[in-house]
N, C-alpha and C positions, 0 to 999 in steps of 0.2 A: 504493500500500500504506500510506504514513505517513498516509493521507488517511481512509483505514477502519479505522483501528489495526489492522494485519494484522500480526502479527509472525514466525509461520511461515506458508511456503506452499511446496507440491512441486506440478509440474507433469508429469503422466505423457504423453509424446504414442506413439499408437498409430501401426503402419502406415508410418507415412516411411520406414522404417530397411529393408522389404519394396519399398515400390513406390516410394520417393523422393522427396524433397522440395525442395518449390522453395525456388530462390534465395535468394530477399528473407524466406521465412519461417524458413529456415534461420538466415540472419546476425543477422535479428533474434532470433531465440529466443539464439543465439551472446550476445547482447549484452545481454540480457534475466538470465540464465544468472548471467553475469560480474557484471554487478550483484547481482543476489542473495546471490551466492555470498560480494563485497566485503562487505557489509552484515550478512553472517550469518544472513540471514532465510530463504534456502531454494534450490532449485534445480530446472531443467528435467532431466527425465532419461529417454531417448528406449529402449520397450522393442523389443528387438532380439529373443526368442527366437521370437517369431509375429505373424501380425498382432492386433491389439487395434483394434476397434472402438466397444468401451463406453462409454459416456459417465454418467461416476459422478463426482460433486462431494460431497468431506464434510468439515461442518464443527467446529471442535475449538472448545472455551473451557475453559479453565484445564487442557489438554493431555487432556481428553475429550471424543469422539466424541457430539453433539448430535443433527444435524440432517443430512439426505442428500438429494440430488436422483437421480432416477434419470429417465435418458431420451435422446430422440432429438438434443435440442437442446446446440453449444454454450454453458458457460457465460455469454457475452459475449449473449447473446438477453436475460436478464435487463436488462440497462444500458435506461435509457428513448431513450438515440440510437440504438438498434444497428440496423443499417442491414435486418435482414433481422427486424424486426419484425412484417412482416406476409406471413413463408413459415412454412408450417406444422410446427408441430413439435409433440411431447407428450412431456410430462415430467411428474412427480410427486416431491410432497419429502414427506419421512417422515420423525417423531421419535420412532417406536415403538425404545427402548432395544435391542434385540433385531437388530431391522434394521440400525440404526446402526453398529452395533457390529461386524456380519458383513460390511456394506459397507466400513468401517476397515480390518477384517482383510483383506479382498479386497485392500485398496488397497494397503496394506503389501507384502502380496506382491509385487505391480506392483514396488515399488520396489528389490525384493532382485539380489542383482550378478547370478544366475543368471537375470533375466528382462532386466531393463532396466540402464543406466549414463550418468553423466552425460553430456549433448552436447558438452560440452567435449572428454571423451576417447575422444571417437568419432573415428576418421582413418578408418574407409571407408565414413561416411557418403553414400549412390547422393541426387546432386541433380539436381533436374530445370532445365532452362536456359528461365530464361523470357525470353522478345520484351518488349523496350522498346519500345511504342508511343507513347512520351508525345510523340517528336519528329516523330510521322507528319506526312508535309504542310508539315512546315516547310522556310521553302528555305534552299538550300546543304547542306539535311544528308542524307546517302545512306547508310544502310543497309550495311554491311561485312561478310561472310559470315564465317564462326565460323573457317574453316580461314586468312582472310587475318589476320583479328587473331593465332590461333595461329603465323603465320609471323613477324609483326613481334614476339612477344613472343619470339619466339628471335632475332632481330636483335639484334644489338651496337649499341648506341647510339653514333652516330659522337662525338657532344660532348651535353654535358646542361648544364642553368642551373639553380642556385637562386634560385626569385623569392620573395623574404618577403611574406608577405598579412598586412594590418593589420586584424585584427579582433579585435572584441569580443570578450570573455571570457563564459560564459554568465552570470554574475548581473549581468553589465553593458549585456545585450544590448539592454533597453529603455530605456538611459539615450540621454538625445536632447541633451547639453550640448557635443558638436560636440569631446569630449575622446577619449572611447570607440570611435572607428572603426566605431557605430553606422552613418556615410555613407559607409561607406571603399568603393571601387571596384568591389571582389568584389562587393557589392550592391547594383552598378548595376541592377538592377530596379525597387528600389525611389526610383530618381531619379527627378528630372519629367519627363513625357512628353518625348519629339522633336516632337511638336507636337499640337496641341487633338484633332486626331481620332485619334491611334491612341497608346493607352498604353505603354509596356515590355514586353516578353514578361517571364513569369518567369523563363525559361531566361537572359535577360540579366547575362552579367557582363562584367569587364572588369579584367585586370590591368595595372596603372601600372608599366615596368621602367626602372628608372633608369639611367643613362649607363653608369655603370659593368660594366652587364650588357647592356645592348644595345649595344655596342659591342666586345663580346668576341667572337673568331673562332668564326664558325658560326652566329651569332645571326640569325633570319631577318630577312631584310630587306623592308624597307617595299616595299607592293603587290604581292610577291612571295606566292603559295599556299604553304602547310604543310598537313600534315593534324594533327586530334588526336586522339587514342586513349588509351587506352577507361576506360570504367570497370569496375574489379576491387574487389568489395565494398563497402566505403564512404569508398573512395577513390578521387580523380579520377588517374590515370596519364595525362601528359601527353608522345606522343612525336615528339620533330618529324622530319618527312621532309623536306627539302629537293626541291624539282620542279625 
């Protein structure tokens, strides 16, 4: 947004709130939302009273209604990366004053408490649970059915550790001066091979526990299996089972 000098922007999503939304588009829009919101620049705001399928973009300068897109296609089609550059869509943008201005009002309506509300304050938001296949085929790692994580996330955790992770701060993240914890452990991916012919996995990290904490009662011990579980939004939850 600082990037296009955008200073407001409202983001209407139709449908999810009917047939439900996944995951990952949920928590991002969640986070998406929060920024905006921090910044004073605008907010997502998800309509609940029917489904909405329209696809209506319009745009303001100096707090009036210019210019409108009207069509099949999301906005993001515009971008020259966007990945779905060449599936068919049809659109049309129109700056007849008149249009504009009825498309505005349309929009506005969208926004009002009796149609739509912010994502934020939505609590029965219906999510759809999508499949993690990023880890297919990779070995050691097996697939946990939805009712066993629900079982372990009502367990009592017999003993828990705090490990501190040494990392970078984000505006520090490209500094390479060996101060920054740019090479710190957690980003063992980014170390040198294990050897000439096969690189790092990305999925590769690796937490350094000091004495003090692998040494405390319960702490797994060496060449002994644990499991780790799960990830819960965009956080790793990390629970150890003793075998």
């Amino acid at each position: 947004m600082d990037e296009c000098g955008i200073s407001k922007v409202c983001l209407n999503i139709g449908m999810y709130f009917i047939e439900g939304m996944p995951e990952g588009a949920y928590h991002t829009a969640i986070k998406i939302n929060e920024k905006w919101q921090k910044a004073g620049t605008g907010e997502i705001r998800i309509i609940k009273a029917f489904k909405y399928h329209g696809k209506l973009f319009c745009f303001y300068k100096d707090g009036k209604p210019f210019s409108a897109i009207i069509g099949s296609a999301n906005l993001g089609v515009i971008k020259l990366e966007a990945s779905n550059r060449r599936q068919y869509e049809m659109s049309a943008i129109t700056t007849n004053e008149q249009e504009v201005v009825e498309i505005a009002g349309h929009i506005e309506k969208l926004k009002m408490q009796n149609c739509s509300e912010n994502i934020a304050l939505i609590k029965s938001m219906p999510l759809v649970r999508e499949v993690n296949t990023a880890l297919n085929g990779i070995e050691l790692v097996t697939s946990v059915p939805k009712s066993n994580v629900e079982f372990y996330e009502r367990c009592k955790a017999y003993v828990s550790f705090f490990l501190k992770l040494k990392v970078p701060k984000k505006d520090e993240r490209h500094l390479d001066d060996g101060k920054h914890y740019t090479k710190s452990n957690i980003n063992v991916c980014y170390a040198a091979p294990r050897s000439k012919r096969k690189a790092r996995d990305w999925y590769e990290t690796q937490l350094t526990v000091g004495a003090d904490v692998y040494r405390m009662e319960g702490y797994p011990e060496k060449n002994k299996p644990f499991f780790v579980m799960k990830r819960k939004r965009f956080f790793l939850i990390i629970r150890i089972i003793m075998l």
